[in-house]
C-alpha positions as CSV (number, residue, x, y, z in Angstrom):
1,X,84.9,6.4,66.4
2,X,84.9,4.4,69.7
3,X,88.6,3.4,69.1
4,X,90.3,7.1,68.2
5,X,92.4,9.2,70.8
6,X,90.0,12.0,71.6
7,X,91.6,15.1,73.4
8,X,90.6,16.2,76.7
9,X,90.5,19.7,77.5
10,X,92.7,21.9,80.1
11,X,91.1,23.2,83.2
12,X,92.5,26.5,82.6
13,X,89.8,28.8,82.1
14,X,89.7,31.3,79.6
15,X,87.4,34.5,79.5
16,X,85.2,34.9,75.7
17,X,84.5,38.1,74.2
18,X,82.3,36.5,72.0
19,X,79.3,39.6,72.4
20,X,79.3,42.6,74.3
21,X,76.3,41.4,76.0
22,X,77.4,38.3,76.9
23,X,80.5,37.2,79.9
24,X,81.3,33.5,78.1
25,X,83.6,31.3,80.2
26,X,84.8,28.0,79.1
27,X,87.5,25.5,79.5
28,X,90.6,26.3,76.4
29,X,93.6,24.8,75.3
30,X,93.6,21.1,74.3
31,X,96.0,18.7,76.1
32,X,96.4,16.7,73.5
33,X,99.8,13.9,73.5
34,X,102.2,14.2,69.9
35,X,101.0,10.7,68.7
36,X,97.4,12.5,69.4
37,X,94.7,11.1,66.6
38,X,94.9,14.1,64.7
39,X,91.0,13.6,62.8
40,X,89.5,13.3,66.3
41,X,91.5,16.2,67.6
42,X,89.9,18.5,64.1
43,X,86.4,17.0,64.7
44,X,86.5,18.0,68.6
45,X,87.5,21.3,67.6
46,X,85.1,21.5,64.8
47,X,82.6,20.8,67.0
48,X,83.3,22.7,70.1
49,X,83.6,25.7,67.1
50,X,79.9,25.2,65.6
51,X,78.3,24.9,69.5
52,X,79.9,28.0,70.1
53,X,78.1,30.1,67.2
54,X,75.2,28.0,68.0
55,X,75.2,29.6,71.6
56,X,76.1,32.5,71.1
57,X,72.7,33.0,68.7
58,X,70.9,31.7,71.6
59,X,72.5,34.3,74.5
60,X,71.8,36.8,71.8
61,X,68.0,35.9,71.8
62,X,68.0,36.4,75.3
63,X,68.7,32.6,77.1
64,X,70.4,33.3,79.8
65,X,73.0,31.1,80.2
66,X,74.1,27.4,78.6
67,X,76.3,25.0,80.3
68,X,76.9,21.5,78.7
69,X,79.6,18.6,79.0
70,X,80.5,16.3,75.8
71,X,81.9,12.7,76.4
72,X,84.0,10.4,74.1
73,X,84.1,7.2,74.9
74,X,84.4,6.9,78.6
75,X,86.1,10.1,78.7
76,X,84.3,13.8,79.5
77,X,86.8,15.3,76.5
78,X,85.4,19.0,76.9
79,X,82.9,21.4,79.1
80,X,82.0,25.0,78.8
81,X,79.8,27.5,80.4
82,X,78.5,30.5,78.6
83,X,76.3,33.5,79.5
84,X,74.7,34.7,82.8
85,X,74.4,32.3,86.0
86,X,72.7,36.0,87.1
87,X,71.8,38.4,85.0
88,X,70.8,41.0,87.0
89,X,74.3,41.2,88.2
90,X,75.7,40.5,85.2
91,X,77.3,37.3,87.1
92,X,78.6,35.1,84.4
93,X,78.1,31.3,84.4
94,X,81.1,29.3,84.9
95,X,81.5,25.2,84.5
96,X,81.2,25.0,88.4
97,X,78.1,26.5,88.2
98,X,75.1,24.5,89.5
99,X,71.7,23.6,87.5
100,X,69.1,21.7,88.3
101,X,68.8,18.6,86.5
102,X,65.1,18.4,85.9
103,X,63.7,15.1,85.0
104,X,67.2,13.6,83.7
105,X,67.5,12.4,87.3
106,X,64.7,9.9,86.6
107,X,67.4,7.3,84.9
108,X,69.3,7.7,88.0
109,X,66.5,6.8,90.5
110,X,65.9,4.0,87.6
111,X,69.7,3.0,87.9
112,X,69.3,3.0,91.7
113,X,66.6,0.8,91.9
114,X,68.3,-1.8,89.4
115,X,70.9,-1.8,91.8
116,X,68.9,-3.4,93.8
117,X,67.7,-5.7,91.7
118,X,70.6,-6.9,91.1
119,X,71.8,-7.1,94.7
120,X,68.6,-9.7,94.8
121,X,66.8,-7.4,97.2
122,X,63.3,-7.3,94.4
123,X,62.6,-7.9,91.3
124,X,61.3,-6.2,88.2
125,X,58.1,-7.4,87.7
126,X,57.5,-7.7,91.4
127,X,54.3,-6.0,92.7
128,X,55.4,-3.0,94.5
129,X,53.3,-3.1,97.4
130,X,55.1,-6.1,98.4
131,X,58.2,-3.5,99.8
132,X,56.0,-0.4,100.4
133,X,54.8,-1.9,103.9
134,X,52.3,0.5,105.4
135,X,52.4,3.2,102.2
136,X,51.3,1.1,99.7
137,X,49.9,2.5,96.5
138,X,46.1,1.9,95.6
139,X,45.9,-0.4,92.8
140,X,43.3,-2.4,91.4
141,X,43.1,-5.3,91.5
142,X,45.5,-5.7,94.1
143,X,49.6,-5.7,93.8
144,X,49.1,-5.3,90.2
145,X,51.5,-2.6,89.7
146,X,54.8,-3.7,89.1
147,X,58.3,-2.5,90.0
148,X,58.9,-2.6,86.2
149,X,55.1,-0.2,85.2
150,X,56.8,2.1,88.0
151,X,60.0,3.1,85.6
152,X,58.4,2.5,82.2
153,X,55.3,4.4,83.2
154,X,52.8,2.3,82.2
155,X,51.4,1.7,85.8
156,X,48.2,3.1,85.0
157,X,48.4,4.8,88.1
158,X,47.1,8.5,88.6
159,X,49.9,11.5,89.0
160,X,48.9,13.7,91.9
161,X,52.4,15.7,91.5
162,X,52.4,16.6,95.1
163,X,55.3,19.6,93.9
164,X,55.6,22.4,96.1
165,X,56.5,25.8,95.1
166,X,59.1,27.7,97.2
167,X,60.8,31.1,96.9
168,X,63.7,30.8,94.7
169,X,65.7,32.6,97.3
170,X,65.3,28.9,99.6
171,X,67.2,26.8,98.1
172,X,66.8,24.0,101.5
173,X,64.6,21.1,101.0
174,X,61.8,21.7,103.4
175,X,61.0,18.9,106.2
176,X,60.1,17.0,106.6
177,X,59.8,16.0,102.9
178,X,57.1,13.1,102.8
179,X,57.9,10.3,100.3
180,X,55.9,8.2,102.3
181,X,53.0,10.1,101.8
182,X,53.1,10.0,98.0
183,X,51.8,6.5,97.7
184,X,48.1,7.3,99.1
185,X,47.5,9.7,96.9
186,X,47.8,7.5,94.0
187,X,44.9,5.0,92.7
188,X,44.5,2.8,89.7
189,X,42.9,4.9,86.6
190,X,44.0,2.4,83.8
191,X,44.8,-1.1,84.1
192,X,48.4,-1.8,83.9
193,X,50.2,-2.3,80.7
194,X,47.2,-0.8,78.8
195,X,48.8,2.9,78.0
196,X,52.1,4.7,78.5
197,X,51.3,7.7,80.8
198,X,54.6,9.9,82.3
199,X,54.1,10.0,86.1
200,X,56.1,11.7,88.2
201,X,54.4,10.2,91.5
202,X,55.5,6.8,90.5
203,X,59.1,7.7,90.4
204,X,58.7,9.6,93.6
205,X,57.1,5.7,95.1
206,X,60.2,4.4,93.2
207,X,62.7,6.8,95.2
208,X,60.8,5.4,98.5
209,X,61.0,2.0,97.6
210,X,65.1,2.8,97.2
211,X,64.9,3.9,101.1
212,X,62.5,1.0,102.0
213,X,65.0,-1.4,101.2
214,X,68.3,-0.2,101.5
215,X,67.7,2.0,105.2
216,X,69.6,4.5,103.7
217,X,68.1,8.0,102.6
218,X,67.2,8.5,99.0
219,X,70.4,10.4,98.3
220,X,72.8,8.7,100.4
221,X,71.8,5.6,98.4
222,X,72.4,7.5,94.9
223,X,75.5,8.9,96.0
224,X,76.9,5.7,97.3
225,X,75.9,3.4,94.7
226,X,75.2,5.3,91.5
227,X,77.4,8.9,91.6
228,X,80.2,8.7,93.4
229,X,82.0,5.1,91.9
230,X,81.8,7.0,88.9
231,X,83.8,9.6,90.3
232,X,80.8,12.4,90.3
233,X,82.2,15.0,93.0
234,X,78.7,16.1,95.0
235,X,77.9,14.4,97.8
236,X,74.7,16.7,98.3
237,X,72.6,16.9,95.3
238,X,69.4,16.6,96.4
239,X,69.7,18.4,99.7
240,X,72.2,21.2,98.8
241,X,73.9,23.0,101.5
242,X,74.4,26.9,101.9
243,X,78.3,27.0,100.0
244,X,76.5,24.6,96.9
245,X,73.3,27.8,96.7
246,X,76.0,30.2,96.2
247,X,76.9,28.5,93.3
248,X,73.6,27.9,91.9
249,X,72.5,29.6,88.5
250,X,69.5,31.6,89.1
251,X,65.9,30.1,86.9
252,X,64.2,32.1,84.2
253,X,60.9,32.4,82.4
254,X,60.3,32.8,79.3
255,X,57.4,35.5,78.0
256,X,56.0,34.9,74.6
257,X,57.9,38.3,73.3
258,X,61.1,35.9,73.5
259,X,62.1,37.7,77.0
260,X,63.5,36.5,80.1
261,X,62.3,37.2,83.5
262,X,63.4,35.8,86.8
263,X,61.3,33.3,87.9
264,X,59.5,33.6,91.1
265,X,60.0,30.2,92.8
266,X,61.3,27.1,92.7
267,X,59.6,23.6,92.9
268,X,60.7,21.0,95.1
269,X,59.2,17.7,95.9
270,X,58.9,14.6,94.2
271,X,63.3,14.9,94.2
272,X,63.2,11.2,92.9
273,X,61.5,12.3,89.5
274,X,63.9,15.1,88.9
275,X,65.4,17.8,91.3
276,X,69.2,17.7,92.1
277,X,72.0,20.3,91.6
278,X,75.0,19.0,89.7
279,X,77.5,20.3,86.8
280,X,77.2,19.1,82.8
281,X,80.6,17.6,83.7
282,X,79.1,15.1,87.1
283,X,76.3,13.8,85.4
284,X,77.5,12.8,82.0
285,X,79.5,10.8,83.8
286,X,76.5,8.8,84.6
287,X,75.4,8.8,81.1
288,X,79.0,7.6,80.0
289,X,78.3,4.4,82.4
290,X,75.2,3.6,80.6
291,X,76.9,4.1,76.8
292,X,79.7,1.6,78.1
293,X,77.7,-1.2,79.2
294,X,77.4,0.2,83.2
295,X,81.3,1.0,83.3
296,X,82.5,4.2,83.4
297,X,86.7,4.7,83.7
298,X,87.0,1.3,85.1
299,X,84.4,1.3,87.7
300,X,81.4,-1.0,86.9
301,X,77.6,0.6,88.4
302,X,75.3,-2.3,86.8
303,X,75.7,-5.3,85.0
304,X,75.6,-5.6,81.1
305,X,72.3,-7.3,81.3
306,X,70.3,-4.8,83.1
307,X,71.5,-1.8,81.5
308,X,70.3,-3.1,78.5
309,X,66.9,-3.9,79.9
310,X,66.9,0.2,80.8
311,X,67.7,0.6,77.0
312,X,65.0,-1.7,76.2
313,X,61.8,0.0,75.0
314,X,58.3,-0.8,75.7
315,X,55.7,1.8,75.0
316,X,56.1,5.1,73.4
317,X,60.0,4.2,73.2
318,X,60.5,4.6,76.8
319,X,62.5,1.8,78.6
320,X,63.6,1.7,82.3
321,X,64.2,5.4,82.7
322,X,65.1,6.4,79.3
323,X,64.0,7.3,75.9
324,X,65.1,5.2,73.4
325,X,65.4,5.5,69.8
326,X,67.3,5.3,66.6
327,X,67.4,8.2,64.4
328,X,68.0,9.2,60.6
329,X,70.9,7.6,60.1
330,X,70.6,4.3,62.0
331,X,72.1,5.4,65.3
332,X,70.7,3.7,68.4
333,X,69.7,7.0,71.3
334,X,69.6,6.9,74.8
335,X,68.0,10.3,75.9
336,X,66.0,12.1,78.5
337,X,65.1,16.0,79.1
338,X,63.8,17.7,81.8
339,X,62.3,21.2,82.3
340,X,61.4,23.0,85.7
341,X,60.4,26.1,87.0
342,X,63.1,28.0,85.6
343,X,65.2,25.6,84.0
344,X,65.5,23.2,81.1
345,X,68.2,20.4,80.2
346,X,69.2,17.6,77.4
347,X,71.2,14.1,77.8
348,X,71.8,12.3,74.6
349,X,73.9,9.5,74.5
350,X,74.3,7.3,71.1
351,X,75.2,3.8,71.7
352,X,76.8,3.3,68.3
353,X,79.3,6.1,68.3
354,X,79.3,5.8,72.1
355,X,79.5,9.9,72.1
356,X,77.1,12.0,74.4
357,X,76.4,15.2,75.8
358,X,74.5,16.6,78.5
359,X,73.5,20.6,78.5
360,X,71.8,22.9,81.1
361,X,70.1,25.8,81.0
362,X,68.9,28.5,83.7
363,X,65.4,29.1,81.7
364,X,62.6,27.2,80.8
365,X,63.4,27.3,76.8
366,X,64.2,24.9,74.3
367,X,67.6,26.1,73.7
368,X,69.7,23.1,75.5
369,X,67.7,21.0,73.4
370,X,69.0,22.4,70.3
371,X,72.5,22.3,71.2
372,X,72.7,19.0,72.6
373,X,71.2,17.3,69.4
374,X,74.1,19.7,67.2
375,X,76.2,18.0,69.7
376,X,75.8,13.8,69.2
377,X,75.9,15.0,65.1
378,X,79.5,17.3,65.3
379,X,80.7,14.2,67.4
380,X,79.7,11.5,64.8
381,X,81.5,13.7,62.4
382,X,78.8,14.9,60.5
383,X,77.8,18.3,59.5
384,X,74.8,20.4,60.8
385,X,72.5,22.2,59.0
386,X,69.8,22.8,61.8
387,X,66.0,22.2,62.2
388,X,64.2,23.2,59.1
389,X,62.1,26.0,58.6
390,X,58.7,26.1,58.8
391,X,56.7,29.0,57.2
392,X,54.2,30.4,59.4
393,X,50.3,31.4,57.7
394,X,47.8,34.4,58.9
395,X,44.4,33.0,60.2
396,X,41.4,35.0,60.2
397,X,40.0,36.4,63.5
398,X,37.2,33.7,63.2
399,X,39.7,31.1,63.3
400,X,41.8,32.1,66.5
401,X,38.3,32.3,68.4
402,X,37.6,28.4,67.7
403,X,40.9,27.5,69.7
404,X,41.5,29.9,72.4
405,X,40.0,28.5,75.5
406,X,40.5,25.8,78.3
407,X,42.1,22.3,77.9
408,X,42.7,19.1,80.5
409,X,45.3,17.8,80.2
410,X,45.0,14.0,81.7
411,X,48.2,13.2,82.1
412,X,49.0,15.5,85.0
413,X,45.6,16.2,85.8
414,X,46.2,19.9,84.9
415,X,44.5,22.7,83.2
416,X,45.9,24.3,80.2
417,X,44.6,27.3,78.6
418,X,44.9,29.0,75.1
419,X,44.8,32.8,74.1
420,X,46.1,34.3,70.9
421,X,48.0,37.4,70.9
422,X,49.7,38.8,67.6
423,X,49.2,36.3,65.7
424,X,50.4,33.6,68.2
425,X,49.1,30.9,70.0
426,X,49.9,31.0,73.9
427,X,49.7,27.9,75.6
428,X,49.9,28.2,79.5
429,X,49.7,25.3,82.4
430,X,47.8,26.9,85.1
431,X,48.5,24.0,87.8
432,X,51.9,23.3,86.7
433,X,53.6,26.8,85.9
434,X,52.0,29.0,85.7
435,X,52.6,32.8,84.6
436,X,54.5,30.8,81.5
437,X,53.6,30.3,78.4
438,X,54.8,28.4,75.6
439,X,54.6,30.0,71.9
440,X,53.4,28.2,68.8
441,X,52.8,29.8,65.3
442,X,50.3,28.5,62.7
443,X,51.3,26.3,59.7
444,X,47.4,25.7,59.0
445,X,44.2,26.3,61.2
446,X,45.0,23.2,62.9
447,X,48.4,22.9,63.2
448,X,51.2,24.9,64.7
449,X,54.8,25.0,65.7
450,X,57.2,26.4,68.0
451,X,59.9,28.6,66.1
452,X,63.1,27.1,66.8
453,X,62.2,23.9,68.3
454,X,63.0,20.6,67.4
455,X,59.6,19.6,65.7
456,X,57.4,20.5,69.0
457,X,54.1,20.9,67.4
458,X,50.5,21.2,68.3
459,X,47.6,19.3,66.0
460,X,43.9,20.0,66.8
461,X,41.4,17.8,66.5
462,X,37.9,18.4,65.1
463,X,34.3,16.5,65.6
464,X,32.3,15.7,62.5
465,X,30.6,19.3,63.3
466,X,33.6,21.0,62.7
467,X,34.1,21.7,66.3
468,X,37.2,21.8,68.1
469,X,37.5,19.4,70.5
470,X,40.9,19.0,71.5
471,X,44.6,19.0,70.5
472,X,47.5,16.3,70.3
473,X,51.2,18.0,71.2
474,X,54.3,15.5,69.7
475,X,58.0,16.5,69.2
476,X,60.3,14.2,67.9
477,X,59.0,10.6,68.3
478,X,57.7,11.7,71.8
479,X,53.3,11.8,71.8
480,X,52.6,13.9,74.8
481,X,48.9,12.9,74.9
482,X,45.5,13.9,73.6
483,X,44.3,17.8,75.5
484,X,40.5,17.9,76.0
485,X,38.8,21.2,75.4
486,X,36.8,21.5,78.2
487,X,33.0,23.0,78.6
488,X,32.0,26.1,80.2
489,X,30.7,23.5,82.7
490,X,33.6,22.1,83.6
């Protein structure tokens, strides 16, 4: 596939009347040459056809609004926004519409910071302490955490968050904003190397460690070195002006009766690990660099060598940044997500058909996630038939009683609780967001699943009494830790 013609699409936009309750705008008309490859011009519009239906189903369940970017080869060959960057006003989302990207920023703080590797300025494996200067983090033994545990998450280091939640109406970084400060709240809970633990602290430390050695300010430096050689148009993501918040699309909740609701506030530290406002169309640009060996239209971000040692995977398939994987049919993935307060996106890249996508979403919903893998499938060529369904069981009263109640989780330090409503299971991170809850339907007493999801699945675990003592949550190849059901004492 990496060696047809693929068509780019006109920037004339073109209004959809796809459902009455739905304003779709997307880019229309392919500006295609007459010696075009006429099997990658039917397979574009094949898949740009299926996405469509796909989501359309999803406005009509109530998402908001779906904005996503597909990319060929080093070239961004369509984009399209559809649904409501407001939907109070009935203000419809348009493909220079601003989303926040969540935690697919993380491979670009990871990207930075290889840039400096390669400049010779520090080194992988490195302790990090040795640039921190006076923040250094508190590890133990000494300088045992490594550049390299910082980006793979293995740095055994505890995950104090430090987010803070604004009103949704401020869309200004407040000041100062504190990287330095991060650092001291962090301390050694598992020796390094020994498990894989998602921490966004360390990639807040990691974002400090950028400013640290280069004098320049966290964003400046991504800008300068990572965005705009690649031809990525803002030159504010992370500290967005008043004309970029007038283009922003406004964050939903989701409520367990498959509503929408405007969400109350935004959070906004830690930028490093994921908060920056950018189109489909800037960052897969970034993700086209990394399916093309660091070189995206000419322009060369990294070298060969160390964007493979991002795609490399230690634990739990995560490399320098990024997921890896190879799926059903052989094909090597690059991938990250990200959901806010509000918002939700999917990067996919696969290295073998070197074709990717990246879709946003104003909600916190699964939806992007669906679309994005229908996406990497149309562009190999193949069909798609959709996640499988999964039949749902009643449980007795008795059984709904064991589960409901308080969970830790240890990987953010963070409280989750359980309730059952309708026959549902709610799930709800009180320090994390709170007032939203994900919904999970019962496949057995133990197990359960989220309608619609792509495998996200909950499995509890009982002790040889036949109590419940816990739960494991897992989607895809991803494990995202062990919950602890937690005493009345605790």
């Amino acid at each position: 596939m990496s060696n047809r013609r693929w068509c780019r699409r006109s920037g004339r936009k073109t209004r959809y009347a796809l459902a009455p309750t739905a304003a779709l705008i997307a880019l229309a008309g392919l500006a295609c040459g007459q010696n075009g490859d006429t099997s990658a011009d039917a397979t574009l519009a094949h898949t740009i056809s299926v996405l469509e239906g796909l989501i359309q189903e999803e406005l009509d369940a109530g998402v908001p609004s779906i904005s996503l970017a597909l990319l060929v080869g080093d070239e961004v060959v369509w984009s399209g926004a559809y649904g409501y960057a407001n939907v109070g006003l009935k203000a419809p989302a348009t493909t220079e519409s601003l989303y926040n990207t969540a935690s697919t920023l993380k491979p670009v703080t990871s990207t930075a910071v290889l840039t400096l590797v390669e400049q010779g300025r520090l080194g992988l494996d490195d302790p990090v302490n040795r640039y921190l200067g006076e923040h250094p983090v508190i590890d133990d033994p000494p300088n045992s955490v490594t550049v390299r545990s910082l980006l793979d998450h293995t740095s055994g280091l505890s995950d104090e968050l430090g987010q803070t939640m604004t009103s949704v109406l401020d869309r200004r970084r407040p000041q100062p904003v504190g990287l330095q400060e991060i650092p001291a709240t962090m301390k050694t809970r598992w020796p390094v190397g020994e498990m894989w633990r998602y921490n966004n602290s360390a990639y807040a430390v990691a974002g400090l460690l950028i400013e640290k050695l280069s004098g320049m300010s966290y964003e400046e430096y991504i800008v300068a070195h990572v965005l705009a050689p690649l031809g990525v148009a803002a030159t504010r993501p992370v500290n967005p002006d008043a004309a970029m918040a007038e283009m922003m699309a406004f964050p939903y909740l989701e409520d367990p009766d498959g509503s929408f609701r405007p969400a109350a506030g935004t959070r906004t530290d830690l930028y490093p690990a994921g908060d920056a406002w950018v189109r489909p169309q800037d960052m897969i640009r970034f993700l086209g660099a990394h399916l093309n060996e660091g070189v995206f239209e000419g322009e060369r971000i990294l070298s060969e060598e160390l964007v493979e040692e991002a795609h490399r995977a230690n634990m739990e398939d995560y490399g320098l940044g990024w997921w890896t994987r190879v799926d059903e049919k052989g094909h090597r993935l690059i991938l990250h997500g990200g959901m806010g307060y509000g918002y939700s996106v999917t990067m996919i890249g696969d290295k073998d058909a070197r074709v990717g996508v990246y879709a946003m979403a104003n909600a916190s919903t699964q939806a992007n996630y669906r679309v994005a893998d229908a996406a990497v499938k149309l562009l190999r060529g193949e069909e798609y038939a959709g996640p499988a369904e999964r039949v749902a069981v009643s449980l007795e009263p008795a059984q709904w009683d064991r589960l409901t109640g308080m969970y830790w989780y240890d990987d953010f330090d963070s409280r989750v609780e359980i309730t059952a409503e309708d026959g549902m299971l709610l799930l709800e991170y009180l320090d994390l967001n709170p007032g939203s809850q994900l919904v999970f339907h019962p496949e057995s007493g133990t197990r359960f699943f989220q309608r619609k999801s792509l495998d996200l699945e909950l499995e509890f675990r009982e002790d040889a009494a036949g109590e419940i003592v816990g739960f494991s949550m897992r989607q895809f190849f991803l494990d995202y830790g062990f919950l602890e059901r937690l005493s009345d004492s605790r």
